[in-house]
LUMTI-250137 format. One record per residue: x, y, z of N, C-alpha, C in turn. Coordinates in steps of 0.1 Angstrom, whole numbers, padded with zeros to 4 digits, always signed. Each point is the difference from the previous one (the first is absolute). Example, Ala and Ser with C-alpha at 12.3 -4.5 7.8 and 13.67 -1.06 7.14 Angstrom:
+0132-0057+0078-0009+0012+0000+0009+0012+0000 -0004+0011-0007+0009+0011+0000-0008+0011+0008 
END
This chain:
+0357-0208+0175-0006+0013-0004-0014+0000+0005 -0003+0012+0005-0018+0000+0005-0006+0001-0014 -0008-0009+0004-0009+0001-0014-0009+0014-0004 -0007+0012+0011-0002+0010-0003+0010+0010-0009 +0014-0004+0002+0010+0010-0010+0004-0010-0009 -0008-0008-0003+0007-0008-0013-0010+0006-0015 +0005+0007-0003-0012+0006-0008-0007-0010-0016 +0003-0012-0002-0005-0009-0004-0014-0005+0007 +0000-0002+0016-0010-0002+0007-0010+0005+0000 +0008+0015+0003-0014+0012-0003-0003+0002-0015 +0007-0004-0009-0010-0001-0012-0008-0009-0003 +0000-0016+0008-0009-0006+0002-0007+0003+0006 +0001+0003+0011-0014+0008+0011-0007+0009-0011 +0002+0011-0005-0004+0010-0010-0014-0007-0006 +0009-0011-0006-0006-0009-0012-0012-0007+0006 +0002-0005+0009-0006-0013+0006-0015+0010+0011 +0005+0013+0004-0013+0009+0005-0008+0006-0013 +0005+0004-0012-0005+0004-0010-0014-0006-0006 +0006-0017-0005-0005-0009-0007-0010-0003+0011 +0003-0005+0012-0008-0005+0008-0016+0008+0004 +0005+0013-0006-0014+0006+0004-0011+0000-0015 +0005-0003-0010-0002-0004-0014-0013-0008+0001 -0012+0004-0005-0008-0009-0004-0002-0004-0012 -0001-0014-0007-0001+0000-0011-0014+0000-0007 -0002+0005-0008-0014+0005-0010+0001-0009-0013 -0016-0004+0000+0000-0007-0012-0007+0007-0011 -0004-0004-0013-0005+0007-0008-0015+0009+0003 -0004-0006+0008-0011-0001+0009+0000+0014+0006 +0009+0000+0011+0006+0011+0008-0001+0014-0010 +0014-0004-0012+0004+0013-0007-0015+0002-0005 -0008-0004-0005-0013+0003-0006-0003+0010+0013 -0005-0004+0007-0010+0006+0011+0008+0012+0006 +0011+0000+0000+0007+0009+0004+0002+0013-0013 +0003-0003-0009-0002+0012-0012-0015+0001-0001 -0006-0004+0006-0017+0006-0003+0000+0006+0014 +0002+0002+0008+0002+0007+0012+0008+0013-0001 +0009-0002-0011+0008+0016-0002-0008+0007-0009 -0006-0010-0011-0008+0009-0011-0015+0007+0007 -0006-0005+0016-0005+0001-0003-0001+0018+0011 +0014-0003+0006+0008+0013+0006-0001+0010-0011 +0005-0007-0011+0006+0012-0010-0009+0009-0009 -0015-0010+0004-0011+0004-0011-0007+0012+0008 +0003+0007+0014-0007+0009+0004+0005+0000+0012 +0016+0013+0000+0005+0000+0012-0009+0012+0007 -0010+0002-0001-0006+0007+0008-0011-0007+0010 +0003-0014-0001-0007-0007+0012+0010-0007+0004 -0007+0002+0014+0013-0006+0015-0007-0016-0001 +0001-0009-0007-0007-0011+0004+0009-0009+0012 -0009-0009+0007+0005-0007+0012+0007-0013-0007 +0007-0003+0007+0013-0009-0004-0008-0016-0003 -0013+0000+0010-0005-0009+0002-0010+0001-0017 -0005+0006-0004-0008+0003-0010+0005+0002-0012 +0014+0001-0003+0010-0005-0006+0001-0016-0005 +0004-0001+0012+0002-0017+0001-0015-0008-0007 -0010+0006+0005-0011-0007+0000-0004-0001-0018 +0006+0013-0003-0004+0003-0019+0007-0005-0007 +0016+0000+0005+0008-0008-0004+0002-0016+0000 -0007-0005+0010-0001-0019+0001+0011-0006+0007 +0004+0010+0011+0018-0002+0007-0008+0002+0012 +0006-0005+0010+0000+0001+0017+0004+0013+0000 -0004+0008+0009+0008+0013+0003+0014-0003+0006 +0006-0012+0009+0011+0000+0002+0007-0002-0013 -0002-0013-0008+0007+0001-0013+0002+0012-0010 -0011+0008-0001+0003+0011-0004+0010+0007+0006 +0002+0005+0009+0008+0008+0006+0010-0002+0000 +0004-0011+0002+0017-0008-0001+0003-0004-0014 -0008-0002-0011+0000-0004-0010+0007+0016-0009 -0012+0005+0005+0003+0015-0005+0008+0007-0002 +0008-0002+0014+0014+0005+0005+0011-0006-0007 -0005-0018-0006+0014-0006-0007-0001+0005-0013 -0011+0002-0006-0002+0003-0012+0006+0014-0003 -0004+0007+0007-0001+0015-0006+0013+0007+0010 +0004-0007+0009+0010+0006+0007-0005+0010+0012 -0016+0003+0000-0003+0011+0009-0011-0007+0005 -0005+0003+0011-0017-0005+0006-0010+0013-0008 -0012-0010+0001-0005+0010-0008-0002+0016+0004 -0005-0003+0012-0003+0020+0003+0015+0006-0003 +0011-0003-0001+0010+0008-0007+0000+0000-0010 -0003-0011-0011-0004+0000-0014-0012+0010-0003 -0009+0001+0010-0014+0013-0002+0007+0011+0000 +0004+0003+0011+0007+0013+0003+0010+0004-0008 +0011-0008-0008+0009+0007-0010-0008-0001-0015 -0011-0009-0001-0009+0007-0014-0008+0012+0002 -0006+0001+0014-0006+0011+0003+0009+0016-0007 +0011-0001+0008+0010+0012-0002+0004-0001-0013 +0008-0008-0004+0000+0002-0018-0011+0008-0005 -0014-0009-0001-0012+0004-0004+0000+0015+0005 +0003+0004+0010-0005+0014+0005+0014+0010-0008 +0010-0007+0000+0012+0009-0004-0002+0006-0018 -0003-0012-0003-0008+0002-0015-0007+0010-0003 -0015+0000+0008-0007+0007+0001+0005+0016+0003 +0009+0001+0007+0005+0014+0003+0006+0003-0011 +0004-0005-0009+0015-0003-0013-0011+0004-0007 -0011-0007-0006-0005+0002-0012-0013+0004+0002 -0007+0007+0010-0015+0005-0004-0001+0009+0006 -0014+0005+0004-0003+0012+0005-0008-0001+0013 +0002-0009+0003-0009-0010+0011+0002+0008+0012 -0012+0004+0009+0007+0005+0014+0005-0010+0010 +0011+0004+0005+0002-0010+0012-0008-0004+0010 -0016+0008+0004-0012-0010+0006-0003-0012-0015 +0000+0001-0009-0003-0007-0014+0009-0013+0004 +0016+0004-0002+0012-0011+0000-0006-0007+0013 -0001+0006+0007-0003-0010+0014-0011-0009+0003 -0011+0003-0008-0010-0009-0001+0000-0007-0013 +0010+0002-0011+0002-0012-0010+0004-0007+0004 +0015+0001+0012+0011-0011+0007-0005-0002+0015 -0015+0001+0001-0002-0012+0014+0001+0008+0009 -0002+0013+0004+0000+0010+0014-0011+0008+0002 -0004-0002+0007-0017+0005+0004+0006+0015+0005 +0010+0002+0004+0002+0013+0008+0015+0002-0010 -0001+0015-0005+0012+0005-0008+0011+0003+0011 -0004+0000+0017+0014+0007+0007+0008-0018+0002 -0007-0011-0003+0005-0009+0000+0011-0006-0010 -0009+0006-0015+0011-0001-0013+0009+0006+0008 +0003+0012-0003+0009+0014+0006+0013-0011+0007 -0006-0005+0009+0009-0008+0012+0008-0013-0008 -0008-0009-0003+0009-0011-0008+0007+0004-0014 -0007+0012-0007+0004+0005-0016+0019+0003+0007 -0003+0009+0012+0014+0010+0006+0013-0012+0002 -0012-0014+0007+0008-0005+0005+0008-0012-0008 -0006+0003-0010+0000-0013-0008+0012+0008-0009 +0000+0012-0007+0010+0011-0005+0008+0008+0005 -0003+0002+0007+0007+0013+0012-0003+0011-0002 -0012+0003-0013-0001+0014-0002-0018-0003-0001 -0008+0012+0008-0011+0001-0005-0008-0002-0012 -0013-0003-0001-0006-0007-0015+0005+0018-0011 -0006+0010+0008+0000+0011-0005+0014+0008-0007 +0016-0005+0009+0012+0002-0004+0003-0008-0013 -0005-0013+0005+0006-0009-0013-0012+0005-0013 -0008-0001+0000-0006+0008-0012+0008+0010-0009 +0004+0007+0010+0007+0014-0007+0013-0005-0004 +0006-0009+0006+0011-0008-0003-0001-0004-0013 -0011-0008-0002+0002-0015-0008-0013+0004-0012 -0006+0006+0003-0012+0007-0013+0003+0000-0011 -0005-0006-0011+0003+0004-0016-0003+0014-0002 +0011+0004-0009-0003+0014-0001-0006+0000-0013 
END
């Protein structure tokens, strides 16, 4: 039997590409790496550099970033970008905030940029989903 259709093999392969790209994290790591999300989480309206992250956090920026990814399952600018939109989806849900407002709480210097990632990130404009999702 070829070992490509032995589907045992390819669950080894699976396994063995998975694990292999796995870095392991010490107590050390997980510290520095949840001070790297908190310190995302404490003010998603700054774009901070990955490197200045790393540096506040006490992690290499490579470690960070592959660390980040095993921890949290996402790299961080996808971790920014889906609190960003929550945070902005919220904001549409429960205030009276204008959408130049939402866009400069969640990190966009220019509201036709929110507009573009809010649509793309939902499929519906900041302004549809408001009327959608608004506490009445």
């Amino acid at each position: 039997m070829i070992a490509e259709n032995n589907p045992v093999h390819t669950a080894v392969a699976i396994i063995n590409r998975d694990t292999r790209n796995r870095m392991p994290l010490s107590e050390y790591d997980i510290e520095c790496i949840d001070k790297a999300k908190a310190l995302i989480d404490a003010d998603l309206s700054i774009h901070h550099s990955i490197g200045y992250i790393a540096a506040v956090s006490g992690i290499g920026a490579t470690k960070l970033k592959k660390g980040f990814k095993e921890r949290y399952n996402s790299s961080l600018y996808a971790y920014l970008r889906t609190q960003r939109m929550e945070q902005a989806a919220a904001f549409l849900e429960n205030s009276n905030k204008t959408i130049k407002q939402i866009a400069k709480a969640t990190g966009f210097h220019y509201t036709s940029n929110f507009n573009t990632a809010f649509s793309s990130y939902y499929t519906v404009s900041p302004a549809t989903y408001r009327r959608l999702h608004s506490a009445k």
